[in-house]
VEXKE-354400 format. One record per residue: residue number from 0; chain; z, x, y of N, C-alpha, C in turn. Coordinates in pm, whole numbers, plus 50000, padded with zeros to 5 digits. Example, Ala and Ser with C-alpha at 12.3 -4.5 7.8 and 13.67 -1.06 7.14 Angstrom:
[0,A,[50780,51319,49431],[50780,51230,49550],[50780,51320,49670]]
[1,A,[50708,51285,49775],[50714,51367,49894],[50787,51290,50003]]
REM end
This chain:
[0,A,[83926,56400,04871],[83906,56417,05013],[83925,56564,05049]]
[1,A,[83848,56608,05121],[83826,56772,05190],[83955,56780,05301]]
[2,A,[84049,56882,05305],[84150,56864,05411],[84084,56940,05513]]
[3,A,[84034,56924,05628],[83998,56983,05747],[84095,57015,05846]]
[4,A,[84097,57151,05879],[84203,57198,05929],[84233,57202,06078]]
[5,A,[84290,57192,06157],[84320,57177,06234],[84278,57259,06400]]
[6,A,[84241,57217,06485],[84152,57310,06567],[84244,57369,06681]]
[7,A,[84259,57506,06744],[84317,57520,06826],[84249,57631,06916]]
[8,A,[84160,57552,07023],[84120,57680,07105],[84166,57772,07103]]
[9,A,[84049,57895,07152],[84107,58052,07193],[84062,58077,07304]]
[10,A,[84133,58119,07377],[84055,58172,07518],[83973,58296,07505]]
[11,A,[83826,58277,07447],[83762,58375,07428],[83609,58354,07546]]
[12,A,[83505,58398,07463],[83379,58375,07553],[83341,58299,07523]]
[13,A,[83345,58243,07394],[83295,58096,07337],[83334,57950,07436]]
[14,A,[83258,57875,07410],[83341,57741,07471],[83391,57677,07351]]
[15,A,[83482,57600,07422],[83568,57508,07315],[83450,57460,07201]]
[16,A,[83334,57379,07294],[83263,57291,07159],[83180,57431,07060]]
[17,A,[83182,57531,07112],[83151,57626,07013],[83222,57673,06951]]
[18,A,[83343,57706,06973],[83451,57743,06867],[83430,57608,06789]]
[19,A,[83436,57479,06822],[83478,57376,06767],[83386,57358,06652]]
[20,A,[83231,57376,06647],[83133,57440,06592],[83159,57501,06442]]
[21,A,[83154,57619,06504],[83247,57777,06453],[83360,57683,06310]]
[22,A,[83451,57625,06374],[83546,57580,06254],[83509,57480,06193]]
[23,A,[83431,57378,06206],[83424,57310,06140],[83289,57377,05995]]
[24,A,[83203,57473,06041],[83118,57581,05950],[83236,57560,05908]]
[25,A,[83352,57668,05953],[83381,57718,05813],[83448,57660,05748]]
[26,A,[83505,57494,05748],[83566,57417,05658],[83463,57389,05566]]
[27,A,[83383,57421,05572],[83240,57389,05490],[83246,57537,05434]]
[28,A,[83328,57627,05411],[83293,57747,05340],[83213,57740,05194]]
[29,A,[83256,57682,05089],[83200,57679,05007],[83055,57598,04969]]
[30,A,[83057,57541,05069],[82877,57486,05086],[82808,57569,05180]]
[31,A,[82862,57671,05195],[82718,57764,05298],[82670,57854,05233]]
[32,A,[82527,57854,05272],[82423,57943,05162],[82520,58050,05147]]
[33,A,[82521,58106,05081],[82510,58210,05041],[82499,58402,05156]]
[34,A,[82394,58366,05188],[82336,58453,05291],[82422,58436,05428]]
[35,A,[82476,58315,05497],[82553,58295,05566],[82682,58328,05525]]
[36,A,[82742,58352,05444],[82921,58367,05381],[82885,58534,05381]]
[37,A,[82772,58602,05350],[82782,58731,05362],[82788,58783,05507]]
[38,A,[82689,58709,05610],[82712,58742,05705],[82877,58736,05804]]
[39,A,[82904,58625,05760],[83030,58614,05812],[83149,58693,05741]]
[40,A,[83133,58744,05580],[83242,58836,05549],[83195,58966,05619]]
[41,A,[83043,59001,05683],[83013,59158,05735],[83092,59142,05856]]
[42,A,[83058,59038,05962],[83141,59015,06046],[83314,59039,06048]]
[43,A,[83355,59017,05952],[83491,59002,05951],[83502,59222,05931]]
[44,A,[83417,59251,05848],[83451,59369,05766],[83410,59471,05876]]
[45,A,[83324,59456,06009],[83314,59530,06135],[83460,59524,06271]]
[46,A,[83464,59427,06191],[83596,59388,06300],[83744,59479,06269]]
[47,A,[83815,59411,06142],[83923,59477,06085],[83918,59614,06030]]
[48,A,[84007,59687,06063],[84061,59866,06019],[84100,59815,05906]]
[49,A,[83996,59831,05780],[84116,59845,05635],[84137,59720,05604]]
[50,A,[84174,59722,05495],[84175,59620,05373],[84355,59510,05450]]
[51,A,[84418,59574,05473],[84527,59470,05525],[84453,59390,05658]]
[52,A,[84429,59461,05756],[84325,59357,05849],[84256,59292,05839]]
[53,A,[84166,59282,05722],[84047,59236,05651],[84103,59092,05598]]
[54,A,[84240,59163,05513],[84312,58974,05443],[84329,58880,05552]]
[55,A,[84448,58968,05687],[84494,58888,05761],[84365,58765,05835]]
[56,A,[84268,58855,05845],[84180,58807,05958],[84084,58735,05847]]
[57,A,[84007,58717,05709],[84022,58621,05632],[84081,58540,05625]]
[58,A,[84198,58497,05597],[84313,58417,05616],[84329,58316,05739]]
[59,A,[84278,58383,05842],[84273,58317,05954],[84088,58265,05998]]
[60,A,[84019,58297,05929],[83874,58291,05949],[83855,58136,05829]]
[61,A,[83872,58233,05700],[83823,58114,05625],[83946,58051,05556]]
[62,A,[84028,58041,05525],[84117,57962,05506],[84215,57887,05630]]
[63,A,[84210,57915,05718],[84244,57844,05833],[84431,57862,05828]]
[64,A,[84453,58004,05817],[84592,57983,05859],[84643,58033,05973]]
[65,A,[84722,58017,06006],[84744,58041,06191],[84744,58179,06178]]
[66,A,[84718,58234,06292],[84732,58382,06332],[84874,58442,06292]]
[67,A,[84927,58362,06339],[85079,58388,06346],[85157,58452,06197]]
[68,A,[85109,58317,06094],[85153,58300,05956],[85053,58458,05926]]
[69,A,[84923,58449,05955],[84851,58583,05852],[84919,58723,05896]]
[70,A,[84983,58693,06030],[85023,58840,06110],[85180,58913,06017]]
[71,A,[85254,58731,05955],[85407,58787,05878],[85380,58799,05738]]
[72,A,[85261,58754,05694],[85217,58747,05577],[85167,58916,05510]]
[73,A,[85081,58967,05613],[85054,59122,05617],[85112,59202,05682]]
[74,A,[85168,59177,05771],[85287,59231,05823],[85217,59359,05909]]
[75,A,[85129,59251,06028],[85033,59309,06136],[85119,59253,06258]]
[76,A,[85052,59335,06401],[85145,59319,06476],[85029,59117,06530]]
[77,A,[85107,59005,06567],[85043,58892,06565],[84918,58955,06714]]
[78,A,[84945,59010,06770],[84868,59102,06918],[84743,59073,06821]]
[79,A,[84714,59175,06750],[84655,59250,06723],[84544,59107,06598]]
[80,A,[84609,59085,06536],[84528,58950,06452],[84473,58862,06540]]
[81,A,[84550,58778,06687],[84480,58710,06759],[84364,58778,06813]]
[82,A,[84355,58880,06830],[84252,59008,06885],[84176,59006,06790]]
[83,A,[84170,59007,06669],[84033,59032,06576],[83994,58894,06590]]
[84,A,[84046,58781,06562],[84011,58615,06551],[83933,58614,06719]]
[85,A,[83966,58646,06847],[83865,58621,06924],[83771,58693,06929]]
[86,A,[83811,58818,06871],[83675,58918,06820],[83548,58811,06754]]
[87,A,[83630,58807,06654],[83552,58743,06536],[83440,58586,06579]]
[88,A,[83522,58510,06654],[83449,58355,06743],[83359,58442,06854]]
[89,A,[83336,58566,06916],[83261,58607,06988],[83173,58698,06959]]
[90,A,[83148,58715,06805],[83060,58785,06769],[82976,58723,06628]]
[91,A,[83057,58635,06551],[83040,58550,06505],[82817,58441,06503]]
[92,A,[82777,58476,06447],[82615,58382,06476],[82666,58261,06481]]
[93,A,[82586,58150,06583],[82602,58021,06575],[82485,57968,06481]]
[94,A,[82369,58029,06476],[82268,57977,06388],[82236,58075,06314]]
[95,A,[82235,58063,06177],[82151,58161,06068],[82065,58202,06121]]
REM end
């Protein structure tokens, strides 16, 4: 069984059923073409300053760990990670 992770709005520009969207893609990370997983790591790699922003906000993109956990994990200020993650759901493609 696939563990699907857990959903928690952001108050961004997205609506809920599009974030809702948004995460359930990426519990499906390893079944998306190809061409889509690049777009979404360019996405991530316009967003984050540097290779520590880049993990945190990975971490929180495709592995689904809270903002919170990726912010003590890299040891970012949590401000600043919730800020790339609504970055990221508002810039993010809904369709290939």
């Amino acid at each position: 069984m696939v563990g699907i992770s857990r959903f928690y709005p952001v108050s961004c520009a997205r609506s809920v059923a599009e974030q809702k969207y948004i995460r359930a893609k990426l519990d499906l990370w390893k079944k998306l073409p190809e061409s889509e997983r690049r777009s979404i790591s360019e996405t991530i790699m316009e967003i984050a300053r540097g290779e520590v922003e880049r993990s945190a906000l990975e971490a929180v993109v495709i592995r689904s760990v809270s903002p919170r956990t990726a912010a003590e994990r890299c040891r970012l200020d949590k401000g600043r990670v919730y800020q790339m993650q609504r970055e990221f759901l508002e810039k993010v493609r809904l369709w290939p």
